[in-house]
C-alpha atoms as a printed R data frame, in Angstrom:
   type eleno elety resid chain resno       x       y       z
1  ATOM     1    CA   UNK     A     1 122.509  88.597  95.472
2  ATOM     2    CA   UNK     A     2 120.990  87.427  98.654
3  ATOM     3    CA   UNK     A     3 117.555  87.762  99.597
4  ATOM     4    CA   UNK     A     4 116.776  89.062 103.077
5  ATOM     5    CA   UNK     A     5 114.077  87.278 104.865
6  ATOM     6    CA   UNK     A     6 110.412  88.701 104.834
7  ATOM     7    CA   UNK     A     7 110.657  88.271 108.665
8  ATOM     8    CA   UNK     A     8 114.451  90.193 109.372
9  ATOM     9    CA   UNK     A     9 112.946  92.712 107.094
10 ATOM    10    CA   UNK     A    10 109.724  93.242 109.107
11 ATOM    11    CA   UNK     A    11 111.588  92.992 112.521
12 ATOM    12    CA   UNK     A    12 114.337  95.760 111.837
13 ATOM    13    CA   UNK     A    13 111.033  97.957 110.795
14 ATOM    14    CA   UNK     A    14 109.415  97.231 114.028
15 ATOM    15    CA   UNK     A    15 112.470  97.817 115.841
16 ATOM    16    CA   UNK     A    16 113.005 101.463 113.976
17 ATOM    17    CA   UNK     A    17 110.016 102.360 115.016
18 ATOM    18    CA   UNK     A    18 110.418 101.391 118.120
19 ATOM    19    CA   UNK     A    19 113.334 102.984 118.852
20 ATOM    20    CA   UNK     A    20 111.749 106.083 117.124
21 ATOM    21    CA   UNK     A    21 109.233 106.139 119.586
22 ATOM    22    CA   UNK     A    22 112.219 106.384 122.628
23 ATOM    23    CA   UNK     A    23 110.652 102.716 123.788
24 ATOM    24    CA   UNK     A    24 114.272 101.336 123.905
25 ATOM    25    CA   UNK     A    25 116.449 101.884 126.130
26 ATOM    26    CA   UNK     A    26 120.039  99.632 124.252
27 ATOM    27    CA   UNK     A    27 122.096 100.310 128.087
28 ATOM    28    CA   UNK     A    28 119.686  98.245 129.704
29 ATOM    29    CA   UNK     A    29 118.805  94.606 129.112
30 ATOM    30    CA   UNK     A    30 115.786  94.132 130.356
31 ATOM    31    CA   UNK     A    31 114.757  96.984 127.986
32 ATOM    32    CA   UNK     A    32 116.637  94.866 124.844
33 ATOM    33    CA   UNK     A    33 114.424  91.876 125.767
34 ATOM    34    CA   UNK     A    34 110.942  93.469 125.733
35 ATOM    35    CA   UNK     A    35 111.615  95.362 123.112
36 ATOM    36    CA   UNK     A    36 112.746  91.727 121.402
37 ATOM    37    CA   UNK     A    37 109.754  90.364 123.018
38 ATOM    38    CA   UNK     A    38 107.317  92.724 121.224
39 ATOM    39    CA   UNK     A    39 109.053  92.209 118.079
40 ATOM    40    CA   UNK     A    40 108.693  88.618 117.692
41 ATOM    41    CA   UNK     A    41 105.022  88.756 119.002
42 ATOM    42    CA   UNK     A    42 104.534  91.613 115.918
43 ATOM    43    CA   UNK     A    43 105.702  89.613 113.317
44 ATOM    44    CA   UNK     A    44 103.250  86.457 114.461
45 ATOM    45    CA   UNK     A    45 100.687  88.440 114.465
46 ATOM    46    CA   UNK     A    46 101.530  89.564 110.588
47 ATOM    47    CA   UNK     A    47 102.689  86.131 109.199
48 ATOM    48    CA   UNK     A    48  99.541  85.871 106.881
49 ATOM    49    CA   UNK     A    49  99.429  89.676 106.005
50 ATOM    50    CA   UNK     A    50 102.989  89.663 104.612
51 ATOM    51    CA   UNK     A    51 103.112  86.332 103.695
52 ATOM    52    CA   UNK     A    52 106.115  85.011 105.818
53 ATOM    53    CA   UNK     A    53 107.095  81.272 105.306
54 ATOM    54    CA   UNK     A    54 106.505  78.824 107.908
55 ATOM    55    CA   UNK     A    55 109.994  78.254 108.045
56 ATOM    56    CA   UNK     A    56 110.974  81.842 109.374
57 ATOM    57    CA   UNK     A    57 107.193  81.595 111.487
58 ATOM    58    CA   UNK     A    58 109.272  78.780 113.088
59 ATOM    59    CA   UNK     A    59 112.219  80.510 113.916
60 ATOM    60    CA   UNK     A    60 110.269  83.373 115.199
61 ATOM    61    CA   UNK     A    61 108.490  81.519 117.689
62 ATOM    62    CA   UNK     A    62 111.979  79.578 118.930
63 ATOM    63    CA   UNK     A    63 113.489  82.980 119.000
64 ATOM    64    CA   UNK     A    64 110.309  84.666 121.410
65 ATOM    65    CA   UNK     A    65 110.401  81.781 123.643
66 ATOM    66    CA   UNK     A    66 114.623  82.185 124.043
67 ATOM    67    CA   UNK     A    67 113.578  85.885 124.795
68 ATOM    68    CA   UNK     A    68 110.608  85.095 127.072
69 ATOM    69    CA   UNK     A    69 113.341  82.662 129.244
70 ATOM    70    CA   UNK     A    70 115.925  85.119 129.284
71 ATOM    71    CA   UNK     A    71 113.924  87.733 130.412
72 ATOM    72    CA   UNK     A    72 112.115  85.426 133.288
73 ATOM    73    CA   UNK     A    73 116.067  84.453 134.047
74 ATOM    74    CA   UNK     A    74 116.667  87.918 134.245
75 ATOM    75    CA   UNK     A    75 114.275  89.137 136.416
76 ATOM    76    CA   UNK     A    76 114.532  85.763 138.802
77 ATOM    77    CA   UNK     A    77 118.197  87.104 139.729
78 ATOM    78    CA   UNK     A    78 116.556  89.771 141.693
């Protein structure tokens, strides 16, 4: 069986909750992006806590800066 990486794991968690907490709003993409945003910045700040491997650290970090430019794209077409 396939293991699930520590950091999908801890995302999807962070993402439950948020959505929990009404802070998503999945008909609006702006709202998609932060909410993406926060994730990614979450699980950085947790890397050592729930010891995630550098490898996925480095993919989180690629993925937060393709959010942070999507999101600065997004609001530029205004």
């Amino acid at each position: 069986m396939r293991q699930v990486p520590r950091s999908a794991k801890n995302t999807e968690l962070y993402h439950a909750e948020q959505h929990f907490r009404g802070e998503i709003d999945t008909n609006n993409r702006k709202s998609i992006l932060e909410a993406e945003i926060a994730a990614q910045k979450y699980l950085l700040s947790v890397t050592d806590k729930y010891h995630i491997p550098k490898s996925e650290v480095r993919q989180t970090q690629k993925a937060l800066k393709t959010y942070l430019k999507e999101l600065e794209e997004l609001e530029n077409e205004k």
